[in-house]
N, C-alpha and C positions, 0 to 999 in steps of 0.2 A: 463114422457109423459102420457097425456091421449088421449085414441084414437077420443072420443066424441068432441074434442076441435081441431081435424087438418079437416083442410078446402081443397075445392075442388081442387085437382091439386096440394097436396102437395108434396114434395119430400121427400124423405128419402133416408141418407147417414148411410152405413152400413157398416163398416171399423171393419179392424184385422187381421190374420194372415192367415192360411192355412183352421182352423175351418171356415172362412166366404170367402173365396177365392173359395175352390171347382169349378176353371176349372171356372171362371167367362171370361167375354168377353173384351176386351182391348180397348181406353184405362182406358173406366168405365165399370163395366156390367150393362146392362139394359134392360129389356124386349125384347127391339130389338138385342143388340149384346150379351147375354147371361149374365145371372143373377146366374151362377155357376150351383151345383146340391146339395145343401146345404139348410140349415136354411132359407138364404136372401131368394132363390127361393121359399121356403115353405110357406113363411109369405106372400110373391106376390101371389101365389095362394089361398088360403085362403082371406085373404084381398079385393082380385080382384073378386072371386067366390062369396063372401059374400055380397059385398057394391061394384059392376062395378060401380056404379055411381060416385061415389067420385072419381076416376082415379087418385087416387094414387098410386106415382113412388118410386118404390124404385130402388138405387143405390149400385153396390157393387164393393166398393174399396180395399179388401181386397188382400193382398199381402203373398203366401204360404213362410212361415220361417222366416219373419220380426219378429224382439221385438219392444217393444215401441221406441227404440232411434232411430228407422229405419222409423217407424209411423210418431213420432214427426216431423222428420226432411223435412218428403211429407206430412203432417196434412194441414196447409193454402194453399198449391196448388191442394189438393184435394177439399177445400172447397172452394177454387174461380172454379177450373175446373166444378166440379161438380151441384153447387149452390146448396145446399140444404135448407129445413127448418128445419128438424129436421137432427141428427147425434145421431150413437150410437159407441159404440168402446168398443171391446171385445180383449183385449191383455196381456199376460201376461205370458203365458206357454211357449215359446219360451226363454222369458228372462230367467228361472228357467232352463229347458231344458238342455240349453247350459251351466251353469253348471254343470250340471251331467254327457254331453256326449263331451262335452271339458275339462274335468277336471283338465285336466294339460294344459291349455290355459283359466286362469280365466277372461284374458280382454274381452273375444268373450261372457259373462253372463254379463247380463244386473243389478246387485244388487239393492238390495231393496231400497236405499237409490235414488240410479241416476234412476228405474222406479217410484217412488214418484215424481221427480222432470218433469222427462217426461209428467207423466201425470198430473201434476199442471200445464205445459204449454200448452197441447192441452185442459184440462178441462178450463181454464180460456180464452183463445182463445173463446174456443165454446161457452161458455154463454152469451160472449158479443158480437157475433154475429149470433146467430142461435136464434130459435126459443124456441127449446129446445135440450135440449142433457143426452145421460145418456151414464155411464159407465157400462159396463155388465164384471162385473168379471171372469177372468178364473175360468176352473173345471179340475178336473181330475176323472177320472170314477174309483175308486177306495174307498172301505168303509173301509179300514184300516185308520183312521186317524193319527196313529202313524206314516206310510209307511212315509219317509224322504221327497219325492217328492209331498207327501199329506203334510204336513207342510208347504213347503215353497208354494206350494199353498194356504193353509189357511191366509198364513202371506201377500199373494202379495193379494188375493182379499180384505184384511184390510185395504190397503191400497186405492184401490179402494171406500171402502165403507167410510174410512174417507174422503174424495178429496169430493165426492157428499154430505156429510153432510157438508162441509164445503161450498162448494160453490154453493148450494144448486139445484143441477141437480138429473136427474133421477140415481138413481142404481139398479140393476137387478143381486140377486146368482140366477145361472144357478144351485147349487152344489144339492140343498133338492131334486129338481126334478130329476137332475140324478143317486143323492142317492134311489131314491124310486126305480128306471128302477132296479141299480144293485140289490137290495133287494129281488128281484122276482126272475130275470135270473140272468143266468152268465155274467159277465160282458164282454168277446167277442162276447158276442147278439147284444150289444150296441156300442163298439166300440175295434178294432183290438191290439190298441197298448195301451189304457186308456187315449186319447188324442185325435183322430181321431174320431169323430162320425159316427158312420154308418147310411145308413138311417131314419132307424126309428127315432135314437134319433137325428138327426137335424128337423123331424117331431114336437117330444117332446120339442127340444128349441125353435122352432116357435110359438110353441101354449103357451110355458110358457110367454117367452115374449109379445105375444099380450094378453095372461090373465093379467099381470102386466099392464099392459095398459089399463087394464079395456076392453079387445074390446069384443064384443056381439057376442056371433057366432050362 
């Protein structure tokens, strides 16, 4: 997405798990019934502070502890519910997740094979009915790139990034910019458990996202 090309009154659909959830307002969040205290809300204020004129909306549908096969399955009732023009979807930690903290219950992990399939059904959905849409790859705040849980992260944002070269929608790693936060500080500066952003850095995904967007601040 580029930001110079959405028109006045556009919508935006901001979908995902816990990371885009943050305490959002039922049964969409929105300006009016609560846009979380996350990212979505960051980009609303910025966006709204910057260009009031444009009045553009954003939406957060995001659902704390879903994986994608939980996404998929509310993806087109979120997008008739909601009407959007653009959509974004940031999902994937959850699926790994559950792996590691069900580990002797491997049906409740979403694998790499059925989150590929998942998100070839909401990416193919959204581009022939949105305006535009991008996938925003999971992160883990973590600079060990050996760390197990940083692997199969590495491997589910691949997947991400092949689905948008294929079907030719926006992609967005979250992973350089929150590698650069931990390189500085400790990385519980940034987030509690390596999963959960603290404020600042849903400050830091807001602004990376609308820099990927090309927007003018």
């Amino acid at each position: 997405m580029n930001f110079k090309d959405f028109e006045k009154n556009s919508v935006i659909m901001m979908s995902g798990d816990s990371v885009t959830d943050c305490g959002r307002g039922r049964p969409y969040g929105t300006y009016l019934t609560g846009l979380g205290d996350g990212y979505v809300k960051r980009m609303h204020e910025i966006v709204t502070a910057t260009y009031p004129e444009f009045e553009i909306k954003f939406i957060n549908t995001g659902i704390s502890g879903e994986t994608s096969r939980q996404v998929r399955a509310r993806w087109i009732s979120d997008i008739e519910g909601s009407k959007p023009d653009y959509a974004t979807l940031l999902i994937g930690v959850n699926d790994i997740w559950r792996k590691h903290d069900f580990w002797m219950d491997k049906e409740v992990a979403v694998h790499i094979d059925e989150y590929e399939d998942n998100l070839r059904y909401i990416t193919e959905y959204s581009v022939k009915n949105l305006k535009s849409f991008t996938l925003i790859a999971p992160f883990y705040l973590e600079l060990n790139k050996k760390d197990m849980f940083m692997q199969d992260v590495i491997a589910y944002s691949a997947v991400c990034k092949k689905l948008a070269s294929e079907y030719g929608c926006g992609f967005i790693d979250l992973q350089p910019e929150l590698d650069r936060l931990c390189k500085t500080l400790y990385t519980k500066v940034f987030s509690p458990d390596r999963v959960h952003p603290t404020q600042v850095t849903h400050y830091a995904i807001a602004r990376y996202i609308l820099k990927q967007w090309k927007f003018k601040f």
